[in-house]
N, C-alpha and C positions, 0 to 999 in steps of 0.2 A: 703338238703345238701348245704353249703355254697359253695357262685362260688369263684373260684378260677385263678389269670388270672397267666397263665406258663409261657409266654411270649408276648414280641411286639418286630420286627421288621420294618425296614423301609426303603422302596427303592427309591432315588432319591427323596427324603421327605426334603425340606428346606435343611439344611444343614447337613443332613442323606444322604452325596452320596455316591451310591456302591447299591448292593444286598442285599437283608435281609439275605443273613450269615455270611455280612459283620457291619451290624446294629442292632444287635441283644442284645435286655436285656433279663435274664430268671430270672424269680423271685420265690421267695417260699410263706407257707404261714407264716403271721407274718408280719415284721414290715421292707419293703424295703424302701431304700434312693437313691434318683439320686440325686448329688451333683453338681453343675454347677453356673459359675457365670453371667451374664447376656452379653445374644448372643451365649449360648454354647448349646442351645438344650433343657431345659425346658419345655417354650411355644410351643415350634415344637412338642414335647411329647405330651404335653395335647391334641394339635390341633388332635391326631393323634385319641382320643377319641370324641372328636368334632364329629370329620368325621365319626365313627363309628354311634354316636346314634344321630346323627343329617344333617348328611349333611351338615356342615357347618366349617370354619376354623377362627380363631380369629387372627384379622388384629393386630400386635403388635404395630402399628403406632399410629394408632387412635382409637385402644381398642375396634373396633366393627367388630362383625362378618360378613360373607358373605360366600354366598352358595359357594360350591366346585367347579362348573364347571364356577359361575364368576371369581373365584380367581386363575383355577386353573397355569395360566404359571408364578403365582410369589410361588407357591407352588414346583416345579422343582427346582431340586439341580440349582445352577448359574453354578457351575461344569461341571452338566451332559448337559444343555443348552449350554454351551460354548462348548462342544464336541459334538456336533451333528450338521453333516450338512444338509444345507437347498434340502430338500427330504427325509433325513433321521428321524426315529420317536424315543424318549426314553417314557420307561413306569415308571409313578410314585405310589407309591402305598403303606400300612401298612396291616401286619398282625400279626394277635394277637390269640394267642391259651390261650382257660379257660380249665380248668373242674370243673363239678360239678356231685360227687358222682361219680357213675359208667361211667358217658360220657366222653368225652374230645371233643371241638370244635374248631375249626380254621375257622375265618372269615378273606377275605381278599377282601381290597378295593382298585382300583386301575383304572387309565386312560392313557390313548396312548397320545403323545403330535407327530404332526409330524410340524416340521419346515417347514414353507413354504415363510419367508423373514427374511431381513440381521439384521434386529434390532432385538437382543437378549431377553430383556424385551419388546418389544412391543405385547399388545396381539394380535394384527393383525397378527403377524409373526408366528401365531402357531394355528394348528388345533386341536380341543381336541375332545378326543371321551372318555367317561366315560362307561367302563366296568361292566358287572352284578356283584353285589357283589357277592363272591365265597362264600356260608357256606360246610364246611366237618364237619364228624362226626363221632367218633370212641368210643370204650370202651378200656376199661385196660387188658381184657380178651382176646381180638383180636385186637392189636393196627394199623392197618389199616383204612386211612380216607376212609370214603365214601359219595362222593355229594350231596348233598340236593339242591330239586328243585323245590320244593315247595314256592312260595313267602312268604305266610303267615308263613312255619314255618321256612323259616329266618327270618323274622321279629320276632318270636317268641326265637329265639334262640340269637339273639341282643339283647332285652329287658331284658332277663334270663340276663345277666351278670349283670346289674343294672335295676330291677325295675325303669320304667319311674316316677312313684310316690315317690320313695325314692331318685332319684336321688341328688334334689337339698339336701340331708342329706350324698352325697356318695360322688359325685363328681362336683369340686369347684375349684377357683381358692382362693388365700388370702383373700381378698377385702370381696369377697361373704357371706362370713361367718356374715358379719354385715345384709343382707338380705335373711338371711334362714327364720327367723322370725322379724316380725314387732311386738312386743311388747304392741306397744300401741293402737291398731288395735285388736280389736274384733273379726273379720272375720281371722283373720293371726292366732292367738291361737284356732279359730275354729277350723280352717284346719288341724292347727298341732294334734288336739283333733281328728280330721275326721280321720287323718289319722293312729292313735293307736287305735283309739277306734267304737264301732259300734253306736256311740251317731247316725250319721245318720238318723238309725232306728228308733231312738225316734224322731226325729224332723220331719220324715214322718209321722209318726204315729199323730203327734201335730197336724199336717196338717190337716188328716184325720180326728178326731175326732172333731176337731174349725171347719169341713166343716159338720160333724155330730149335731152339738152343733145347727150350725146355723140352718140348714133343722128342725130339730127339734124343732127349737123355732118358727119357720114361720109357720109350720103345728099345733103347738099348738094354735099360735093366729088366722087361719082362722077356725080353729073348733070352739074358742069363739066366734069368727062373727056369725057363723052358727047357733050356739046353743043357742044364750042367745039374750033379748031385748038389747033396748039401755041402756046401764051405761055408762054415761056421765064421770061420777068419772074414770071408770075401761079405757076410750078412751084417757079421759088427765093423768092415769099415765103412759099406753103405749106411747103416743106421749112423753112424759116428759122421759123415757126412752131412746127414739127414741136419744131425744135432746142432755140427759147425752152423750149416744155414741159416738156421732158427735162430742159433746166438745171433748171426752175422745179419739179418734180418731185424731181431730188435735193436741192437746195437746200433742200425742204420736209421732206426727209430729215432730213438736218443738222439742219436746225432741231428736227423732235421729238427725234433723238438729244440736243442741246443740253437741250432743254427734260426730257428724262428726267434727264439729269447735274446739270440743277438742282435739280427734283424730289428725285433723292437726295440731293446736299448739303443741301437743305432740309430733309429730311427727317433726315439725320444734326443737321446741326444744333437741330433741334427736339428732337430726342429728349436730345439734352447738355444740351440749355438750362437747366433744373432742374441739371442734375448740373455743367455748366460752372460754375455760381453757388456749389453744394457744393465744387465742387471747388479753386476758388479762396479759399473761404473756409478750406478743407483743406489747400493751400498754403503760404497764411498764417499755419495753424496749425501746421504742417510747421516752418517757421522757427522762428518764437515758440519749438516744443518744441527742434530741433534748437540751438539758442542758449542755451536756457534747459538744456538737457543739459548744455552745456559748460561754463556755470558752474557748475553744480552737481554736477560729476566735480570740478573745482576747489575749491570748497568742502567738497565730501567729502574728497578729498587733503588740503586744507591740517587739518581735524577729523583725520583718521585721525594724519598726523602729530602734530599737539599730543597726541594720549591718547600716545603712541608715547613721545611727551617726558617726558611725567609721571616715567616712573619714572628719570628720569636727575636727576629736580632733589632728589632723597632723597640722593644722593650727589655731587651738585655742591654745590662751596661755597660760590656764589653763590648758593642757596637755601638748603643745607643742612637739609632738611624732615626728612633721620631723627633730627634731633635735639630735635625735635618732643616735648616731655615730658620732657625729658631735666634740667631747669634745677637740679631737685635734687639729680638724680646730680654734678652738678660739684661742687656745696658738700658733700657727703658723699666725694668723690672727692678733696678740696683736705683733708676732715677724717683722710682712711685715708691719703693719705701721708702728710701731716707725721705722725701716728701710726708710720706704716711708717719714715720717713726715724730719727722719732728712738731706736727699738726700734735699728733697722740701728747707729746712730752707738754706742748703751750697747753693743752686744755685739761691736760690734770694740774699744772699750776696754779692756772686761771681758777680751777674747781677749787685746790687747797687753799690759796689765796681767798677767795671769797667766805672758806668756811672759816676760817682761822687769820682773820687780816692782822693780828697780833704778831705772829708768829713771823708773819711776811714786810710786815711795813710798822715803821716805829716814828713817830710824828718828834720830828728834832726841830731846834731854831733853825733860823737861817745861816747859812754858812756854817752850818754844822761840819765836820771833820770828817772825811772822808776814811775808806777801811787804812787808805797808808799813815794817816794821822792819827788813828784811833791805835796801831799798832805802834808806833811813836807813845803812845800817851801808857798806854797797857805796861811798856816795856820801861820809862821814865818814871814809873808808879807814880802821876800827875797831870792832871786834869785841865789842860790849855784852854778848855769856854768858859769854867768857874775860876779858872787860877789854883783851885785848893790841889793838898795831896789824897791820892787814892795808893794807897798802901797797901802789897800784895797780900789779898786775903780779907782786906776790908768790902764793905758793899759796893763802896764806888767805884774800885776795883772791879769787883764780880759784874757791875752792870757794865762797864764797859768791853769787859769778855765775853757777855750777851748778845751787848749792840753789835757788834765786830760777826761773831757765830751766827747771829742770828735766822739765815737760807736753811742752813744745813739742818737743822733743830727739827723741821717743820714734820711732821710724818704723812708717809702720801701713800698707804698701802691701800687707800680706798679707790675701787673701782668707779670709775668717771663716765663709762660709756656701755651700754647694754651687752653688746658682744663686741670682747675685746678679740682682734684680727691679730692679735701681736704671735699668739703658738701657731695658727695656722699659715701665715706667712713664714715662720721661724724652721718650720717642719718640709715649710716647703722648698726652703733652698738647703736643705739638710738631705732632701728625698734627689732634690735635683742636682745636686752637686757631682756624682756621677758621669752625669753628662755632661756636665760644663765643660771639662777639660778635652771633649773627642771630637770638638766640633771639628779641628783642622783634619781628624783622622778619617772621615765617613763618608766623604768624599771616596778617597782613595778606598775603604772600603767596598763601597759600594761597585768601584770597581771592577774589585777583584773578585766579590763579588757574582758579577755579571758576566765576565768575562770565565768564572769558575763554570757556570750555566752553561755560557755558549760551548765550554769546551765538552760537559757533559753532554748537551744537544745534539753537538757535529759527531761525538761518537756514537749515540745513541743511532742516529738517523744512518751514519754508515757502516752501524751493524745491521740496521734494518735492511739498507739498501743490499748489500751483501748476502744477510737472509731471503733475499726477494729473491736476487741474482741467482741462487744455490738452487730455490725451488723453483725456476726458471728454466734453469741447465736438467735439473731432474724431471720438471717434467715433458722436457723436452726428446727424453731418452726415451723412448716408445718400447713398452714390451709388450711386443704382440700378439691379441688372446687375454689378454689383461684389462680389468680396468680401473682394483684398485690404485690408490694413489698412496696406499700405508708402505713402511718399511719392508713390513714382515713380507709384502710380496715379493720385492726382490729377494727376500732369505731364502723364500722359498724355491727359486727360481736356481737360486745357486747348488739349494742342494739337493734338488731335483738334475741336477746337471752337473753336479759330481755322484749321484746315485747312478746314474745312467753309466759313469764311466765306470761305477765299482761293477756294474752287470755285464758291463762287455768285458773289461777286465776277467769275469768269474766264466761266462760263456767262454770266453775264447781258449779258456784253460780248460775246462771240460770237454770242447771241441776237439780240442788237440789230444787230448787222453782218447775219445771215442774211434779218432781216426787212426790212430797208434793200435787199438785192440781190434778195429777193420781191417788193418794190416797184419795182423798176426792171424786173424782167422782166413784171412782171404790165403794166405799162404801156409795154416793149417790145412784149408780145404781142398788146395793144390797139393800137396803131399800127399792126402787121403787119395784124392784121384785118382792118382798117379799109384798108391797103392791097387785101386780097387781093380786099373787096368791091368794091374800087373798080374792080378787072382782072378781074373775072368777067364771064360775055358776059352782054348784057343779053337773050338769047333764053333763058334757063332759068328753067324756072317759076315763078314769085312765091313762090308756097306754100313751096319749100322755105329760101328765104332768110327768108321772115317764121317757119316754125317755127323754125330756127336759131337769130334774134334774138327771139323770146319764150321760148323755153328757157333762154336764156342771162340774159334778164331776170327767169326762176323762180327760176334758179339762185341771184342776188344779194339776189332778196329771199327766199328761203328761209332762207338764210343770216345773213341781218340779222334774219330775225324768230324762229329759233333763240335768237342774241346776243341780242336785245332780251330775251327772257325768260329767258334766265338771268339778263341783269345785271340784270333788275325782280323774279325773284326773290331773286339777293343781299340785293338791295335789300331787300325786306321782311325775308328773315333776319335782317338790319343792325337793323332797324328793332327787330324780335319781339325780339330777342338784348340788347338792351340794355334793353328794359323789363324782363327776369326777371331780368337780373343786380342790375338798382338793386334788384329784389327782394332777390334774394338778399344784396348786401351795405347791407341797410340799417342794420345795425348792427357795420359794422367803421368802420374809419376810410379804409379805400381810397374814397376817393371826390374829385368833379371833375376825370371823367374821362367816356369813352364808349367802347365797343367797335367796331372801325374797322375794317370788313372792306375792303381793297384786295387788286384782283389782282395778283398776282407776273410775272414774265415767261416763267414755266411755263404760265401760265394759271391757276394754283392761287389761293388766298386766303388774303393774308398776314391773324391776325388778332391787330390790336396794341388796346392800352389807353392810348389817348389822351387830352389835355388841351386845355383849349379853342385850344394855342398849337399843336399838334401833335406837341406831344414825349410819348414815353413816359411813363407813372405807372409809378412804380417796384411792384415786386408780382410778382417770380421764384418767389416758394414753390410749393408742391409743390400746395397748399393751392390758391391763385388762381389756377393756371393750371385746375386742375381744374374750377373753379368758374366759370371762362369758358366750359368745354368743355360743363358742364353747362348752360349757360344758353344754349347755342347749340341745344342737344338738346332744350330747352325751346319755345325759337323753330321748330323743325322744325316739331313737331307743333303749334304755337298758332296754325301760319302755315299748313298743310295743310288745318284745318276750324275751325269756331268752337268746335266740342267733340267731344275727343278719348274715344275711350269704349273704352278699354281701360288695365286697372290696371298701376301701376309697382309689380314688382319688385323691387329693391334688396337687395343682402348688402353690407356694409359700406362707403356709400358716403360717411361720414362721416369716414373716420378720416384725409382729408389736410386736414380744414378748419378743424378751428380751432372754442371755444367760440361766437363773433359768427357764424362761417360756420351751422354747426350751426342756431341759431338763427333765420336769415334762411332757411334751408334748409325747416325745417319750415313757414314760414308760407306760401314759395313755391307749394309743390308744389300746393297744392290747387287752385290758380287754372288749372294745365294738366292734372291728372290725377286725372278722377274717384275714382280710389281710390289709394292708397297702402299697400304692405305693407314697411317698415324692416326691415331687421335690423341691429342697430349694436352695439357693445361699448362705446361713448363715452363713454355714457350710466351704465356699471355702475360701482361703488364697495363690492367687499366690505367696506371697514373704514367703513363707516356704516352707520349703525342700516336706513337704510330700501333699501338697497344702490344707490341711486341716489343722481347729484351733484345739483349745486344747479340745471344746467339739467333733469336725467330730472325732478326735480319741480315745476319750473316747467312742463314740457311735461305734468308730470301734471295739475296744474289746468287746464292752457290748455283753450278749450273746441273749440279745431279738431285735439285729439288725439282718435279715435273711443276707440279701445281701446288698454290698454297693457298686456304682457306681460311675465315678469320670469323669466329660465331661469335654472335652478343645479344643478351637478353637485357632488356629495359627492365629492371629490377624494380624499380620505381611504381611502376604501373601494377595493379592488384594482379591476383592469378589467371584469372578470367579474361584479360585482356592480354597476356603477355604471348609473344612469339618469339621464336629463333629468326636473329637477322645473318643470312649468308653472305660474307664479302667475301667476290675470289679478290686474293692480293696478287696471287701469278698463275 
């Protein structure tokens, strides 16, 4: 009967503070889910199995385990440690009831912590005493536990819930699922073969019979010593025998040393394979950024320049921008010289005038002759106020050429005022003239401008945005084992994963030579045989040449019927492996294809996703490779019995598959594994009402989810206070 696990609770367990009937999940059988998103109790779950079939708890820090009683005071709630004072002790502990068939069992594991100093995490501060683990044990018919005390058959009734041999098929974290089986490894598909099948038997028996083969060949040749003279012939085909072996024996050397150098390269390469695909798409984005860098150092220079510029076109006169508002100042500036010019011009008159009143003012009668009368009188040569003639060239003449001239005569090169403003205003509309004519232009300038700016801005900013975008996408490509963020990681990556392919490439060619020269010896040393039997004396007892040659015919078909069942159990893997994958991806779009287990020349199994033409389906993610791995794990066990009766395990093994994967996933499982226990974060969504996505609540009404469970930790709240909150949702 399939085991079945009823529940686990957890006391003062990580962040399980309280009692177990306050930490309590109950599961049925079928297909359960714990929903949680990282920090809310998951890993503290699995740990809770750890402990169970190991003794051991998984450090979330640094991903490696450690025994229980080293780890045990970071295992205590920080809660129940924070509530305990120093003398006082809290017990940590899980318990988990299965049944199978008619039983029911309850194991519980658990240790005393007593405080004994002020530092809360310090393990010095705590004494531990690690308790016998409790087994009870009841039926359905009298449901009363009763104790078991026997070591062996607790050990026995721990093992019962997951076979130790099946485990690594049962229970797993995500990640693990890539190394359930090693593929390219020989010894890895044995094992998985050992473990469905009784091939063992046959490879003892090969044993036996190659140790039959030999005894029998050694006592046939010391009876030919015995029995017969010297034949020289019958000594050198035995030695020549002898000889072939030895070749035939290193050369079998060779060949597994080849076949391990394959093995690795394969095995390197398998591990790049995911990251080779990252890495080239990393590459590629390497470029794109490194390109996309360079224009955009260019377009920042040519920006940085223009702002640089701006303030040079304020005082070039090709733009002349400080003069930007200025249009009235000119007409007010055109108004205060001529104001200025004509003040300046009255008051060097007034100044010559006063120094020279001669020159400026000439005291005549009354009704004296005005300049057009005097120009009348000049031209008449006759003097209209005296009557007399003035005769061109006489005095009265010349003085009336005086009185008429007389403004113009005067000299005025004397400076009238301290500082004459007359070159600095002169110089100044000479300096300014340049700008005067732009004013209708700098507007418009200004414009273009600003508008030149904005255009360098918007491209600047959507190179940037772009260059974000790139390092975004790249570093979104995860290669795993990595942590550079440089280039040169992905280079290396690449050609680390075409180096891998020039080794299998050179292996698989040297392999192929090695087995070609196995063939020729294996059928020199059948020749020699066949010689030596032919020169052996025919007085030696029958018996020992007929055991010889029936040993030797165990030997071949021991051999052959090994082969036979491995490649007949490939064969069904082949077979089991591809009906749980179409399971699995019934709702992607990877499909018209099949999984194609062929042997390597390691002896390993290559295993590709073929098309009905033989070429690869494309499907590198991280996601579909997993998902082949699992569907092969699925085949192990569907192929091993017709029902498998021990529950699947799982801590997050959703998280490289994808929404469709997800999906095909849950419907799968139930068809190989009576029970199911999930723990996934995939499913969580704190900014929705019901903190699941659209598939947590599609899986909530489905009716092949048994129960669903939904953890949350108050974040909020310091360490010391925080606990795991349980909601069953179904």
């Amino acid at each position: 009967m399939a085991s079945i696990i009823n529940s686990i609770s957890f006391k003062n367990f990580f962040n399980y503070y309280g009692d177990y009937d306050t930490t309590r999940y109950d599961f049925e059988e079928g297909v359960n889910i714990v929903v949680a998103d990282n920090g809310a109790g998951k890993s503290k779950f699995f740990n809770a199995f750890l402990w169970l079939f190991y003794d051991t708890v998984l450090n979330s820090d640094d991903k490696r385990t450690y025994p229980v009683k080293d780890f045990a005071v970071k295992i205590i709630s920080d809660r129940a440690k924070n509530e305990t004072l120093i003398g006082d002790s809290v017990e940590t502990g899980i318990k988990i009831e299965y049944s199978t068939g008619r039983y029911k069992f309850q194991i519980v594991k658990s240790f005393v912590a007593t405080r004994i100093g002020e530092k809360l995490s310090d393990f010095d501060s705590w004494q531990i005493t690690l308790n016998d683990v409790e087994v009870d044990k009841t039926d359905h018919v009298l449901p009363k536990y009763k104790p078991i005390y026997d070591a062996e058959e607790k050990h026995r009734v721990i093992n019962q819930l997951i076979l130790p041999t099946l485990r690594q098929y049962s229970f797993f974290q995500g990640e693990e699922v890539d190394k359930m089986i090693d593929f390219t490894k020989k010894s890895s598909i044995e094992d998985a073969v050992r473990t469905l099948t009784n091939i063992s038997k046959y490879e003892d028996i090969a044993k036996i019979v190659q140790d039959i083969s030999n005894k029998a060949y050694n006592d046939l040749n010391k009876q030919t010593k015995s029995t017969s003279d010297h034949n020289e012939r019958l000594e050198r085909a035995i030695e020549l025998k002898k000889t072939l072996e030895t070749q035939l024996a290193q050369e079998k050397e060779k060949l597994n040393i080849q076949k391990e150098l394959y093995e690795t390269a394969e095995q390197e390469k398998n591990d790049l394979e995911q990251n080779f695909a990252n890495a080239e798409k990393r590459k590629e984005l390497d470029d794109k950024i490194s390109q996309k860098s360079r224009v955009l150092r260019g377009v920042k220079e040519d920006y940085d320049n223009f702002l640089e510029g701006i303030n040079s076109r304020f005082f070039d006169g090709g733009f002349s921008w400080i003069s930007l508002g200025f249009e009235q100042a000119v007409v007010d500036f055109k108004d205060k010289i001529k104001d200025f010019r004509q003040k300046r011009y009255e008051k060097r008159a007034l100044l010559n005038a006063t120094e020279n009143p001669n020159d400026y003012f000439t005291i005549l009668p009354s009704d004296s002759p005005d300049a057009v009368t005097l120009q009348q009188m000049i031209e008449s040569e006759h003097c209209h106020v005296c009557n007399r003639p003035a005769e061109k060239g006489s005095d009265a003449h010349n003085y009336l050429l005086k009185l008429k001239n007389r403004p113009n005569e005067a000299e005025s090169n004397k400076d009238f005022v301290k500082n004459d403003l007359e070159d600095f205003f002169g110089n100044l509309q000479i300096n300014a003239s340049p700008f005067l004519n732009k004013f209708e232009a700098i507007p418009q300038s200004v414009l273009r401008t600003r508008e030149k700016e904005l255009e360098l801005k918007k491209r600047l900013d959507k190179l940037n945005s772009e260059l974000k975008a790139l390092k975004a996408r790249r570093k979104d490509i995860l290669i795993a084992g990595t942590e550079s963020e440089g280039a040169d990681n992905a280079s290396d990556i690449i050609n680390q994963y075409k180096g891998s392919i020039r080794r299998i490439e050179q292996a698989s060619g040297r392999i192929e030579r090695l087995q070609s020269n196995i063939s020729e010896l294996k059928t020199k040393i059948t020749n020699t045989d066949k010689e030596i039997t032919s020169l052996r004396p025919k007085d030696i007892p029958e018996g020992y040449t007929i055991s010889y040659e029936i040993s030797q015919d165990l030997v071949e078909a021991t051999n052959k019927a090994q082969d036979r069942v491995f490649d007949k159990m490939v064969s069904l893997l082949e077979s089991h492996a591809n009906e749980h994958f179409e399971s699995l991806i019934k709702y992607n779009d990877i499909k018209g294809g099949v999984l194609s287990f062929e042997k390597t020349p390691s002896g390993g199994i290559s295993l590709d996703y073929i098309d009905e033409l033989g070429n690869d389906v494309s499907g590198a993610s991280e996601g579909f490779q997993r998902m082949k791995k699992f569907a092969v794990v699925m085949a192990i066990i569907s192929a091993n019995t017709s029902q498998y009766n021990y529950p699947l395990l799982a801590d997050a093994p959703l998280s490289a598959f994808g929404k469709a994967f997800n999906k095909g996933f849950f419907e799968a499982i139930p068809d190989v594994f009576p029970q199911s226990i999930i723990l996934v974060k995939d499913l969580y969504d704190k900014d929705l009402d019901g903190k699941l996505t659209d598939l947590g609540q599609k899986l909530l009404e489905s009716s092949t989810i048994k129960t669903l469970y939904l953890n949350e930790v108050d974040e909020e709240l310091p360490q010391i206070e925080r606990t795991t909150k349980i909601e069953r949702r179904k």
